[in-house]
N, C-alpha and C positions, 0 to 999 in steps of 0.2 A: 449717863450724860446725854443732854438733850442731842439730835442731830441737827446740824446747824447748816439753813439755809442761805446759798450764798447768792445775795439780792444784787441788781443793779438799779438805779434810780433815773431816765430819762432826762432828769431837768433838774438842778439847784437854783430855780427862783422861790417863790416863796412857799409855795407848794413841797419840793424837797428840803429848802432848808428848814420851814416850819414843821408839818405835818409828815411824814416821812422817816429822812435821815436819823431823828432820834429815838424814835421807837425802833425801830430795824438796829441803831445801836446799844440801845439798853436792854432789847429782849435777847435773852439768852439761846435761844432757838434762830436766831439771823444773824446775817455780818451784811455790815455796808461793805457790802467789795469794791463796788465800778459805778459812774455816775458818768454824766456827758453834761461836758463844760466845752461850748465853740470855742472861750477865747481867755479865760478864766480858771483861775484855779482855787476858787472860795472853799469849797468842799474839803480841799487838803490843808485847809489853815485849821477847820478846827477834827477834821477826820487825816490825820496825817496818811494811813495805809489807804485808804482808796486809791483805786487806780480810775485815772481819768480818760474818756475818751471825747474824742471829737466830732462825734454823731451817732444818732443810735444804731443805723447798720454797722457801725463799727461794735461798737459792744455786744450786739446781739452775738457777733462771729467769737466770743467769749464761751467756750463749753464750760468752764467753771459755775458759770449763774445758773441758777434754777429757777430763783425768779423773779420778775421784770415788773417794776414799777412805773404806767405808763401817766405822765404827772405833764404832758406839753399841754401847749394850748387845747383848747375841746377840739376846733374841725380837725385836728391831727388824731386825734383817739382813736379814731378807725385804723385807720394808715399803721400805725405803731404798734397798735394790738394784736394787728392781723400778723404781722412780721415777727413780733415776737413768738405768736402760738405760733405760724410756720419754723420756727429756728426751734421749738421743742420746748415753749419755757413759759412757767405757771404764769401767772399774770394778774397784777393789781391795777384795775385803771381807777383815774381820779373820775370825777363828780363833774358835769354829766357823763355817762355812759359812752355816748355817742352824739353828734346830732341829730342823725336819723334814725328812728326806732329798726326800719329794715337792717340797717346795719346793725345795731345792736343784736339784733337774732343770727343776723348771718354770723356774730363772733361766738355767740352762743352754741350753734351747730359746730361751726369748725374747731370751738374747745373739744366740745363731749365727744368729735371724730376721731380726736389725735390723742384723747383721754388725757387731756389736760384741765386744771386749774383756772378758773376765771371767776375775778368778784371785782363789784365795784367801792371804790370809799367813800360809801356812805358815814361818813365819821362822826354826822350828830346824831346819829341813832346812838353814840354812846358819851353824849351828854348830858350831865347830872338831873337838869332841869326838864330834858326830855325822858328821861328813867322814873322820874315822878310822873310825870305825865301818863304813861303808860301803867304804869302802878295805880295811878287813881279809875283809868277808864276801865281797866282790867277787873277794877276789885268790885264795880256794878254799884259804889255808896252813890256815884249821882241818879241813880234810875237810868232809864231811857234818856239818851243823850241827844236833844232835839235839834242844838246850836253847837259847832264849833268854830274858833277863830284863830287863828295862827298868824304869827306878823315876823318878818323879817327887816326892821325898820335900822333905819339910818340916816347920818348928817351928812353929807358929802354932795358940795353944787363944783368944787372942781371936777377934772376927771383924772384915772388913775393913773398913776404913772409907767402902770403895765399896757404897752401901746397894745398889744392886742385883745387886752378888754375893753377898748374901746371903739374898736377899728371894726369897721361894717362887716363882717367877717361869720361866714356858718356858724352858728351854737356860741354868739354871744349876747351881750346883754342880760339884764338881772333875772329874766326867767330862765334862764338855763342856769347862769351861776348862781343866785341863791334862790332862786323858785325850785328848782331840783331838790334841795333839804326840805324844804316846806312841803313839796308833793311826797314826795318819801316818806316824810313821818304821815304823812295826813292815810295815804295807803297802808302803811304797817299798824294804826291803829283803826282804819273801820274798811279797808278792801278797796276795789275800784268799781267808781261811783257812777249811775246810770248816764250822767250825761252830765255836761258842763259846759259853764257860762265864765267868759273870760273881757276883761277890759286893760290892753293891754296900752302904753304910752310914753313918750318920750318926756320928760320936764325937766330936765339940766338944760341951760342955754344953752351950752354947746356942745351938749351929747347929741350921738350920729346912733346909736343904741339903746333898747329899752331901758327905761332906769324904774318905773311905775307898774304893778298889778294888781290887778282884783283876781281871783277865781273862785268862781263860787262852785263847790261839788254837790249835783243834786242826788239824794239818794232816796228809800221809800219813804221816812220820817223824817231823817237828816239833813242838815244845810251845815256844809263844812264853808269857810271862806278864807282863801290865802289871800293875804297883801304883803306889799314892800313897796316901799319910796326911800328914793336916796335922798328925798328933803321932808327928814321927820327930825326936827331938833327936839322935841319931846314927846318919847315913845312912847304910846300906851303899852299894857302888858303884852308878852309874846303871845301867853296860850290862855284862852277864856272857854271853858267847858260849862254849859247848860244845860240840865236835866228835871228830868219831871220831881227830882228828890230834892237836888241843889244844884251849887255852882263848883268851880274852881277856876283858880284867878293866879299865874306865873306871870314872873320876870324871866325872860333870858339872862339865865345869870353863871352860865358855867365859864369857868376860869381856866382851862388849859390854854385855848391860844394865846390869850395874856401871858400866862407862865413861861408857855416858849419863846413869845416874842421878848421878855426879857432874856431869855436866853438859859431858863434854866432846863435840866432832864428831867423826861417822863418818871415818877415815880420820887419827886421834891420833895421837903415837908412841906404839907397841908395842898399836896397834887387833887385839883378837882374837887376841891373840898369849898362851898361857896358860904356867906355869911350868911348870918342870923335872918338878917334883914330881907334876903331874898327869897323866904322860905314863902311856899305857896298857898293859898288863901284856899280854906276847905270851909264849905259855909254848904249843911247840908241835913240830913234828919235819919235817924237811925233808935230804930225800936221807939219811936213815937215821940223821942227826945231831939232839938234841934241843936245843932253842934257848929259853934264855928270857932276853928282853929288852923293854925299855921303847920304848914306839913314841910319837914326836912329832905331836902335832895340825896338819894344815894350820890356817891364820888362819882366824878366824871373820870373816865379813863378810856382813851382810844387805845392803848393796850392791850384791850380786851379784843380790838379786831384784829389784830396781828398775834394774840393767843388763839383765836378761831381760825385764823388763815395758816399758823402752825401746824395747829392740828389736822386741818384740813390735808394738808400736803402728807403729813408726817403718818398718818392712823385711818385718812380714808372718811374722815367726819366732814360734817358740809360746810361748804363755805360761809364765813359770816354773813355776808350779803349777795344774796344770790343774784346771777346773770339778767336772770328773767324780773325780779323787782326792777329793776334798774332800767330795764327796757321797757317796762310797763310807764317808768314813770317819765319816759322821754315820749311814749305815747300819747299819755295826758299832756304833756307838752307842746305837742303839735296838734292837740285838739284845740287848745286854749288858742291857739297863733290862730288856726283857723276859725273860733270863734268872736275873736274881736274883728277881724277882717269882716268876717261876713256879717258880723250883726246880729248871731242867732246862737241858740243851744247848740250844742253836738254830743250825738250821743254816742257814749263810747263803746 
């Protein structure tokens, strides 16, 4: 029998009730024990045994938890993180890390002090369409990769109805929240790049936070480019790779958050499993012969980081997403901030 880790969850907005709550409930190695709800008891409607509390120093004084899902708003990640490694207890923070790379390392040091558990949820590191992604640049068919392109694109000219992704506030705006999955993957598949070129901008009427980026990563050969606008009503492809052999041309097309926000559990029929339609465009040459065909997504399954964070606690294995990626990539984050401001390169 597996040993079962007993989690508590920070937050039931969309974060716990999405991304969270139902893996920690369907993985056989965790229990949703404890969640913090100020004024609310959502969590108990559809998790009847949680126990709820009403701030996280309150739950942290819980010896039963082992480990702590820190899922608040981003400038609280620090705050939350630090108190939970101080109270003894492994630790999941959400996406970004921190807002300030120093503090990311200082939570870094104080895990490995107290010989604790720390990762962050990087959670599209284990989506379908990023699994192909990886699988094509790994396997060396485009040659030398000259150009990449990444997009995080979307329709939205109101603003969200989560006041504090809106609200002028440390580590918000679209380069911390979805610029962070775009730098993440863009460093897990070619390292951190010698310097970078950033254009960063407001273009919602009455956004008060970034909603628009460019960042271009310069490397010896390579020109990576991240973007996002929240006013793209017709998105070109997420991920366009370019090499001296061929191309490759994706959709973002993985289907779990769809799945969960209809409300179904991790592990559904046809869980992460994306259509015909979406399969990714391989236009390339191999043994002197030119080849273009549609390449199938592995399943997408966040699952698989809360099998790694298992293991991790359980056998001593590493964490799925290690401390230090995560603080690297809030690093390139505050390069990019300083790069638009100033006008100029920075080199990382």
């Amino acid at each position: 029998m597996e040993r079962i880790i007993k989690t508590g969850i920070c937050a039931y907005g969309m974060s716990g009730h999405i991304f969270h709550a139902p893996f920690i409930h369907v993985h056989p190695g965790f229990e949703f024990t404890a969640v913090v709800e100020r004024s609310k008891h959502m969590a108990q409607e559809r998790y009847p045994d949680v126990k709820v509390y009403k701030s996280v120093e309150e739950m942290l004084q819980d010896s039963s938890l082992e480990l702590i899902i820190v899922n608040t708003p981003n400038y609280t990640h620090y705050e939350y993180t630090k108190a939970a490694l101080n109270a003894g207890k492994h630790v999941i923070v959400e996406k970004p890390f921190t807002v300030a790379s120093v503090e990311g390392q200082e939570l870094v040091e104080l895990a490995k002090s107290k010989g604790l558990l720390l990762s962050v949820y990087h959670n599209r590191r284990f989506d379908g369409d990023f699994k192909i992604v990886r699988q094509v640049v790994a396997s060396g068919d485009l040659g030398d990769i000259l150009e990449a392109e990444i997009h995080y694109d979307r329709y939205r000219e109101e603003l969200s109805y989560k006041k504090h992704k809106e609200a002028a506030l440390p580590g918000t705006g679209g380069l911390y929240d979805l610029g962070s999955h775009l730098v993440d993957q863009a460093l897990l598949l070619f390292g951190m790049p010698d310097s970078i070129w950033a254009d960063i901008r407001i273009i919602r009427a009455e956004s008060i936070v970034d909603d628009y980026f460019e960042l271009v990563f310069f490397y010896d050969k390579l020109r990576v480019r991240l973007k996002c606008s929240y006013i793209t009503r017709e998105p070109i492809p997420s991920y366009q790779f370019h090499g001296r052999k061929g191309s490759f041309i994706k959709t973002k097309a993985d289907t779990q958050e769809t799945m969960l926000q209809q409300g179904l559990m991790p592990g559904a029929p046809g869980w992460g499993v994306e259509g015909i339609h979406e399969w990714g465009l391989m236009h390339t040459e191999k043994d002197g012969k030119v080849i273009r065909e549609y390449l199938p997504s592995p399943k997408g399954n966040y699952l698989e980081y809360f099998d790694g964070m298992h293991k991790a606690i359980t056998t001593g294995a590493p964490v799925p997403v290690a401390p230090s990626d995560a603080v690297n990539v809030i690093r390139v984050i505050e390069a990019a901030f300083q790069s638009s401001k100033e006008g100029k390169l920075i080199k990382l």
